[in-house]
C-alpha positions as CSV (number, residue, x, y, z in Angstrom):
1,X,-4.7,76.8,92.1
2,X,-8.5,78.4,91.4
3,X,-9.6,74.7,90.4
4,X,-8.3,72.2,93.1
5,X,-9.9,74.7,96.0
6,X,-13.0,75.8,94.2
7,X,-15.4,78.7,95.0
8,X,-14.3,79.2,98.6
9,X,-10.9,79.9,97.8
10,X,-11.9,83.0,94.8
11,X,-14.0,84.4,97.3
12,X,-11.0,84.3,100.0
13,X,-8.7,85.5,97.0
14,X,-11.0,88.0,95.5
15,X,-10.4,89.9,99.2
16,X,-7.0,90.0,98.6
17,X,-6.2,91.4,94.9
18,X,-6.6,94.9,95.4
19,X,-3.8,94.4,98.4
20,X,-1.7,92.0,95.8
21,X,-2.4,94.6,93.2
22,X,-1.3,97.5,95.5
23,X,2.2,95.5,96.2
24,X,3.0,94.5,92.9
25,X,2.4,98.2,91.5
26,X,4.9,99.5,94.5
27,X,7.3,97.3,93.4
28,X,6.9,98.4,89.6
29,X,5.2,94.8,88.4
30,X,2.2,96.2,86.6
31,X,2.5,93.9,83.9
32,X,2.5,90.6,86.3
33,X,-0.3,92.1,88.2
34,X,-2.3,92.5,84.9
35,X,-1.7,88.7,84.3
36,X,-2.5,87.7,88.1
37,X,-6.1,89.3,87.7
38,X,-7.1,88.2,84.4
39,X,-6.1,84.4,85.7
40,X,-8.8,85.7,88.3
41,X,-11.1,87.5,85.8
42,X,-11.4,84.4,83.7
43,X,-11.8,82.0,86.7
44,X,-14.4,84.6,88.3
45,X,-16.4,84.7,84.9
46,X,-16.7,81.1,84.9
47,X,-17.8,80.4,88.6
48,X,-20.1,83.5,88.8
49,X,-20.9,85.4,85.6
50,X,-20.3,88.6,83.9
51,X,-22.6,90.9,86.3
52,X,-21.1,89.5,90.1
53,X,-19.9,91.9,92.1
54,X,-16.6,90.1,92.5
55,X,-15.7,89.7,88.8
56,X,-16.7,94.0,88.1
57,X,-14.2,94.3,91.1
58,X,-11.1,92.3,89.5
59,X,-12.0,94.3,86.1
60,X,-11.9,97.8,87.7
61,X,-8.1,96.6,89.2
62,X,-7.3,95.6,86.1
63,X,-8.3,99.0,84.6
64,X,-6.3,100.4,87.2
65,X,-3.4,98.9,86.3
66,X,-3.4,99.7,82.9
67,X,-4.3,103.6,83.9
68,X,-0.7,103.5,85.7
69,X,1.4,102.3,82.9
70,X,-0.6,104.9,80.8
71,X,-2.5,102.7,78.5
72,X,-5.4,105.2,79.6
73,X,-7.8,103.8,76.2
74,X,-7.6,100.3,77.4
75,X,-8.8,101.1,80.7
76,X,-11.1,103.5,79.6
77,X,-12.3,100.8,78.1
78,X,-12.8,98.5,80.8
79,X,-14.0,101.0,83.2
80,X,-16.9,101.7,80.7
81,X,-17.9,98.3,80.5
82,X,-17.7,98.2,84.6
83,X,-20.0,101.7,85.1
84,X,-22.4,100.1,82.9
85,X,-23.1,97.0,84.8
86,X,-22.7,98.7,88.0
87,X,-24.9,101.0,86.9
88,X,-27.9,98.6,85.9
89,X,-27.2,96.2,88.8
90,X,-26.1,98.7,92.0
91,X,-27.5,102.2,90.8
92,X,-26.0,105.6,90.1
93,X,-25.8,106.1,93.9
94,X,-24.2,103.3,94.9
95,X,-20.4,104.2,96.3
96,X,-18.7,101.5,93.9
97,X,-20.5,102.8,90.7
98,X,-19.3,106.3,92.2
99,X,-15.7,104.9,92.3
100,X,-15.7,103.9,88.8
101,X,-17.1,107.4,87.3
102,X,-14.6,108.5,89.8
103,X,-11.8,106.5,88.2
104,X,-12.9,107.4,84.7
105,X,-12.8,110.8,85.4
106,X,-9.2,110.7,86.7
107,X,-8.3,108.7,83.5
108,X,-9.6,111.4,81.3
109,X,-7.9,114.0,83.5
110,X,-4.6,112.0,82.6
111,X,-5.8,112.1,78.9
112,X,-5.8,115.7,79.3
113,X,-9.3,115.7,78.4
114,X,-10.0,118.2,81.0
115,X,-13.4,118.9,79.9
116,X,-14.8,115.7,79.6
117,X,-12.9,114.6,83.3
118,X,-15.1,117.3,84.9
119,X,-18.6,116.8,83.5
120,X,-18.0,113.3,85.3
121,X,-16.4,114.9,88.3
122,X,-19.3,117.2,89.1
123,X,-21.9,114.8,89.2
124,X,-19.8,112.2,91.0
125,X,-19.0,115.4,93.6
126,X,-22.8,116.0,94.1
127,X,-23.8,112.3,94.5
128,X,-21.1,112.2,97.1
129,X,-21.7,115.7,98.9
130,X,-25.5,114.4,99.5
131,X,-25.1,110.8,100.1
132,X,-21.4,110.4,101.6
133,X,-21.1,114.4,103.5
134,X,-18.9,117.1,102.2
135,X,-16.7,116.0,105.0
136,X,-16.1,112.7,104.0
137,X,-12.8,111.1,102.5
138,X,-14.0,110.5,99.2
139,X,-15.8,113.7,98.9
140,X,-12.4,115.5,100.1
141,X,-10.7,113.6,97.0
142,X,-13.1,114.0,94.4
143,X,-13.3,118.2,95.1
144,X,-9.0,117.8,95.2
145,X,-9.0,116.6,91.8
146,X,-12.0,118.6,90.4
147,X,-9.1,121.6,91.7
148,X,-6.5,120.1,89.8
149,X,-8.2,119.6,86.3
150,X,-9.2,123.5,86.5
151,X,-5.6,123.9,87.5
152,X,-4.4,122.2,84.2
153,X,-6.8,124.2,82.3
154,X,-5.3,127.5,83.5
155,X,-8.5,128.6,85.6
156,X,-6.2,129.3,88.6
157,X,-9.3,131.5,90.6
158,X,-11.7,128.6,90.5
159,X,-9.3,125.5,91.0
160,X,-8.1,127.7,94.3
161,X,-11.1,128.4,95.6
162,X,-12.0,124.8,95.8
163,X,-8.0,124.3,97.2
164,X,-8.9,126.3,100.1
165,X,-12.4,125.0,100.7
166,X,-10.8,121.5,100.6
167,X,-7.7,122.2,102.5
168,X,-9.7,124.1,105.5
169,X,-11.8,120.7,105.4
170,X,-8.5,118.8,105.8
171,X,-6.4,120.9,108.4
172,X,-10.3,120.8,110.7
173,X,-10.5,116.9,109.9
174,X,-7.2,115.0,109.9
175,X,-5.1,118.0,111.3
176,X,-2.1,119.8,109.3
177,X,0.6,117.3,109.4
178,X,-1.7,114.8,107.6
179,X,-0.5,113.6,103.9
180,X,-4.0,114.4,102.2
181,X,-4.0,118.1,103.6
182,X,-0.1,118.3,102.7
183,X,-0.6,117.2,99.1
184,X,-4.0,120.2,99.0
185,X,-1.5,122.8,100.5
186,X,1.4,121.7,98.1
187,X,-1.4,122.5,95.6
188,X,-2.3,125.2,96.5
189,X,1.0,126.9,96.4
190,X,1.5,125.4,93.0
191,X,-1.3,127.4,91.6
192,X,-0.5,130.6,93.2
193,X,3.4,130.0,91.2
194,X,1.1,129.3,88.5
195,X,-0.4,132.9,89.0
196,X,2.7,134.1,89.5
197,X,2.0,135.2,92.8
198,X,5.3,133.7,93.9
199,X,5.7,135.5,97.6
200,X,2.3,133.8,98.7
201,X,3.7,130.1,97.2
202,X,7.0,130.7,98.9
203,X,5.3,131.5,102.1
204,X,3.3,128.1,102.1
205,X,6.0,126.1,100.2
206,X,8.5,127.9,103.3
207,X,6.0,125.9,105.8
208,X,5.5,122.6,103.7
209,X,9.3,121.9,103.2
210,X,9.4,122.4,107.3
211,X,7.1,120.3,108.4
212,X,8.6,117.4,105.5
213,X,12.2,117.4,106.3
214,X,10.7,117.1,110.0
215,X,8.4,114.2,109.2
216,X,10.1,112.9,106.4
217,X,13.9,113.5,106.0
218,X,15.5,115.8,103.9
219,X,16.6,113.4,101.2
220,X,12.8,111.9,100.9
221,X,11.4,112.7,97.2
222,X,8.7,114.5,98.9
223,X,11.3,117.0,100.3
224,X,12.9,117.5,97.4
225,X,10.3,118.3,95.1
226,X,9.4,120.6,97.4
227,X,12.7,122.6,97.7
228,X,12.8,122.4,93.9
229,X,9.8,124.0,93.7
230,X,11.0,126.8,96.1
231,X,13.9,127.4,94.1
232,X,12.0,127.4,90.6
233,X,10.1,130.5,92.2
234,X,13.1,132.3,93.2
235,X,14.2,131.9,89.6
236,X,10.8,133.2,88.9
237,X,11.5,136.2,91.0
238,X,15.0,136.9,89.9
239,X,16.4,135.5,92.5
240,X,19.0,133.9,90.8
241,X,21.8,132.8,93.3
242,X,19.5,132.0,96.0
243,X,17.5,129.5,93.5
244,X,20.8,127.7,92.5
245,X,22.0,127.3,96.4
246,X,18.6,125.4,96.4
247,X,19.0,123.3,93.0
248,X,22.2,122.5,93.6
249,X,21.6,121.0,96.7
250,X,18.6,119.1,95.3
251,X,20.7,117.6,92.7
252,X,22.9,116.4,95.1
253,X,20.7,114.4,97.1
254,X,19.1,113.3,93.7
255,X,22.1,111.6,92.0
256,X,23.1,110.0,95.1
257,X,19.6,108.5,95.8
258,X,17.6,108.3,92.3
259,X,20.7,108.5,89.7
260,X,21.9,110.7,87.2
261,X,19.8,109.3,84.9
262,X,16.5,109.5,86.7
263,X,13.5,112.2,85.2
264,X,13.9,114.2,88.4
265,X,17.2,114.3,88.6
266,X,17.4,115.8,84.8
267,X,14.8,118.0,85.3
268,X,17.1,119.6,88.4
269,X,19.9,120.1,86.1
270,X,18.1,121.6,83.4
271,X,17.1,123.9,85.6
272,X,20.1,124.7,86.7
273,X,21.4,125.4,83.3
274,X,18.1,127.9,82.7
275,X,19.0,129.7,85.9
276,X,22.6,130.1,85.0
277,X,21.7,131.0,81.7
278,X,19.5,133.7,83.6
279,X,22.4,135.3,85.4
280,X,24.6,135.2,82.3
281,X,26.8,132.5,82.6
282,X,26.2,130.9,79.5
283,X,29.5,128.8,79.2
284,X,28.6,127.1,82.8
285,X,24.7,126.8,81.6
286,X,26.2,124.9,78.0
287,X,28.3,122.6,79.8
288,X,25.1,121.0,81.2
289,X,23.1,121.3,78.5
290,X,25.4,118.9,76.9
291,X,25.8,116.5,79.1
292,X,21.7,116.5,79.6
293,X,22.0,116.1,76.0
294,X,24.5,113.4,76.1
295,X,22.3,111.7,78.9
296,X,19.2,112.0,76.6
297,X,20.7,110.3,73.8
298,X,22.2,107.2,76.4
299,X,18.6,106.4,77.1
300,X,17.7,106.6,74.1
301,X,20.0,104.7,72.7
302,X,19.1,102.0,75.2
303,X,15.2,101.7,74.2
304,X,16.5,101.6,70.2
305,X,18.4,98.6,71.7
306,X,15.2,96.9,72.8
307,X,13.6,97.2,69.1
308,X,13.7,94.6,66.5
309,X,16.1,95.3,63.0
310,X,13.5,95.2,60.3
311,X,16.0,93.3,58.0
312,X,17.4,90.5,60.2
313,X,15.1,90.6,63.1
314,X,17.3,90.2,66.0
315,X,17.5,93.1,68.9
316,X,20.7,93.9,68.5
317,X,19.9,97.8,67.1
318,X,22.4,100.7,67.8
319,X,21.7,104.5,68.0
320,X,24.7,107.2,67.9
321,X,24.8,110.9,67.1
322,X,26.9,112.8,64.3
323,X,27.5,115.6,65.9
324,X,29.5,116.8,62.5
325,X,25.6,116.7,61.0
326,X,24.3,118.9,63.3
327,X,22.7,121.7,62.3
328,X,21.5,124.7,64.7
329,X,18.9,122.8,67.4
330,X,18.3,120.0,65.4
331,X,20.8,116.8,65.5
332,X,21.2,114.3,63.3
333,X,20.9,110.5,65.0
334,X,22.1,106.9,63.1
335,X,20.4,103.6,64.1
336,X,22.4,101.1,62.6
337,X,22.5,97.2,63.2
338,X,25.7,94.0,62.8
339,X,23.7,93.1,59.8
340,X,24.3,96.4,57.6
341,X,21.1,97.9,58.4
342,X,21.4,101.7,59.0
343,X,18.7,104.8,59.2
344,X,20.0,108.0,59.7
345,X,17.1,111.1,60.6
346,X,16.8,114.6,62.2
347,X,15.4,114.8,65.7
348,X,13.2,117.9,63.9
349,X,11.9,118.1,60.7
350,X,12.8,120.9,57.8
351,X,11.2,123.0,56.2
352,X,10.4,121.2,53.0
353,X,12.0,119.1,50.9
354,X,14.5,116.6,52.6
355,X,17.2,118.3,50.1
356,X,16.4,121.4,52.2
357,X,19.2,122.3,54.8
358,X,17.0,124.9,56.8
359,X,14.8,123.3,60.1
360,X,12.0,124.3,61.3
361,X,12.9,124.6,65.4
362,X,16.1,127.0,63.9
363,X,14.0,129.6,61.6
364,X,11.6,130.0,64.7
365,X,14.3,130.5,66.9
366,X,15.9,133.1,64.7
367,X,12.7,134.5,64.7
368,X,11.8,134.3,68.3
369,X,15.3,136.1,69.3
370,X,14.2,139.1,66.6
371,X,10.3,139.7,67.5
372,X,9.8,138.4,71.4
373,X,12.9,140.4,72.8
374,X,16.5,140.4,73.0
375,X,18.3,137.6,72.1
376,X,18.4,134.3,74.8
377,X,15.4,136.3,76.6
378,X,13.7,136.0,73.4
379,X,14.3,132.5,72.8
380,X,13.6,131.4,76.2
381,X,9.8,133.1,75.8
382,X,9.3,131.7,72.6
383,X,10.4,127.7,74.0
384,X,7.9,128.4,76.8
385,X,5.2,129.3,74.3
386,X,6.1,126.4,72.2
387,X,5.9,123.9,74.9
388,X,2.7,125.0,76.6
389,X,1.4,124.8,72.6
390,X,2.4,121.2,72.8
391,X,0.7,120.3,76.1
């Protein structure tokens, strides 16, 4: 296509892959947008070098692609390779070099390399507070996510502070109903339930889920995440059967429109079990905690399916659980394939020797129900600490 039409046609293309780009991520075709701008990349290279404008932009798309199927190293990469020549060739100031330290901020954010995201935010926010206004779009995005990446880090005083002075910006700028100054106030209250200042979330989330199911429809994910979040403070507060009202209804609306499968939808129900586990009804709480476990194992059973056997090479790989091998926490799984293959393992390791019957996850557990309080209460503090180790 590049070759018959020549150089007017990449230049009328090259206008158009960040739309085709947009539209192909939307509709979840990362991989065949990768493919469409290297085709471009390599045609771009040819016509007008490494260091044209048009060929850094089709390398920065690509690097956003790859950032949104989480190969975050690959596009770190790339985006490297793009600040560099934009660098040399446009200067620090210029607004595309800004995007890219921009972008490679946000990819390091993702990394959870909080620290190194914000010694790139900071000067990118200072460039674009002097050159762009601290009222301008960009600058408005770059403090939002400066917010956030304190936010991950646990300084909750400073990431709200700049939430406020970004969302006062907002609400004065493109008014209260707009998306950017939703998503800032949705943050904000986040941070607060991070605090645990749950009455001041509640009274913004109260607001938010308003204006949404106004705007947007109660079954719109937006909607829902929101009640969520209202009912995973009143869990917070003790507010046990007012919180499951909430949940229950969100799972509703999520099985009928995402699928009992789907991440949000499981998230939902294990909440539900933690909040009836909370108010004691352990025998309601364990019913879904096996079925989430069941669920689990489906889709996992699924990906094994995808994989190669190492013996006859064909995808044709099974996965099932012996529940008769489970011990405590820890269960015991069997890929198997036609040809005779089979691997059995533990979804947690022991302590010791593989002759050892005790697990790890089931000694700390005992533990954690002795030391951090009273039985489940003690568990449930110790799972929390374990997790946040984790991330």
């Amino acid at each position: 296509m590049f070759r018959t039409n020549g150089k007017k046609l990449s230049e009328t293309f090259h206008h158009m892959t960040t739309s085709i780009r947009k539209l192909l991520v939307c509709k979840g075709l990362i991989q065949e947008a990768i493919k469409l701008l290297k085709v471009v990349q390599n045609f771009n290279t040819e016509t007008y070098g490494k260091n044209n404008k048009i060929m850094l932009d089709t390398k920065g798309n690509i690097a956003k692609c790859l950032n949104n199927i989480g190969k975050y190293n690959e596009a770190l990469e790339i985006y490297y390779s793009v600040d560099k020549m934009q660098t040399e060739v446009l200067g620090i100031n210029h607004p595309s070099t800004m995007k890219t330290k921009h972008n490679i901020a946000s990819c390091l954010d993702n990394m959870g390399k909080y620290n190194e995201a914000l010694e790139t935010y900071y000067p990118v926010n200072k460039i674009r507070t002097e050159i762009l206004g601290i009222n301008h779009p960009s600058t408005m995005t770059t403090k939002h996510n400066i917010a956030r990446c304190l936010n991950n880090m646990g300084k909750y005083n400073e990431a709200l502070e700049m939430y406020y002075s970004t969302d006062k910006i907002q609400t004065e700028t493109l008014g209260i109903n707009h998306p950017s100054t939703m998503i800032t106030k949705h943050n904000i209250a986040l941070c607060l339930s991070n605090m645990g200042k749950y009455n001041e979330a509640l009274e913004i989330y109260y607001s938010f889920d308003k204006i949404q199911t106004e705007t947007l429809g109660i079954n719109h994910p937006s909607t829902t995440t929101t009640k969520h979040n209202i009912a995973f403070c009143l869990d917070n507060m003790g507010k046990y059967n007012e919180a499951l009202e909430i949940y229950c209804s969100v799972d509703k609306i999520r099985i009928e429109i995402l699928g009992i499968n789907h991440p949000s939808t499981m998230a939902t129900k294990h909440n539900i079990a933690l909040c009836l586990s909370n108010m004691g009804k352990y025998n309601e709480a364990l019913e879904i905690y096996n079925s989430f476990d069941k669920i689990q194992t489906e889709i996992l059973a699924i990906v094994v399916q995808l994989l190669c056997c190492p013996e006859c090479k064909t995808c044709r790989l099974n996965l099932v659980e012996k529940a008769k091998n489970k011990f405590g926490l820890s269960s015991s799984l069997i890929i198997f394939c036609k040809c005779g293959f089979n691997h059995e393992f533990f979804t947690l390791k022991k302590c010791g020797s593989e002759s050892c019957r005790a697990f790890d996850i089931n000694q700390r557990s005992v533990y954690a129900m002795r030391s951090c309080g009273q039985g489940h209460t003690g568990l449930k503090d110790s799972v929390i600490l374990w997790i946040f180790h984790r991330q």
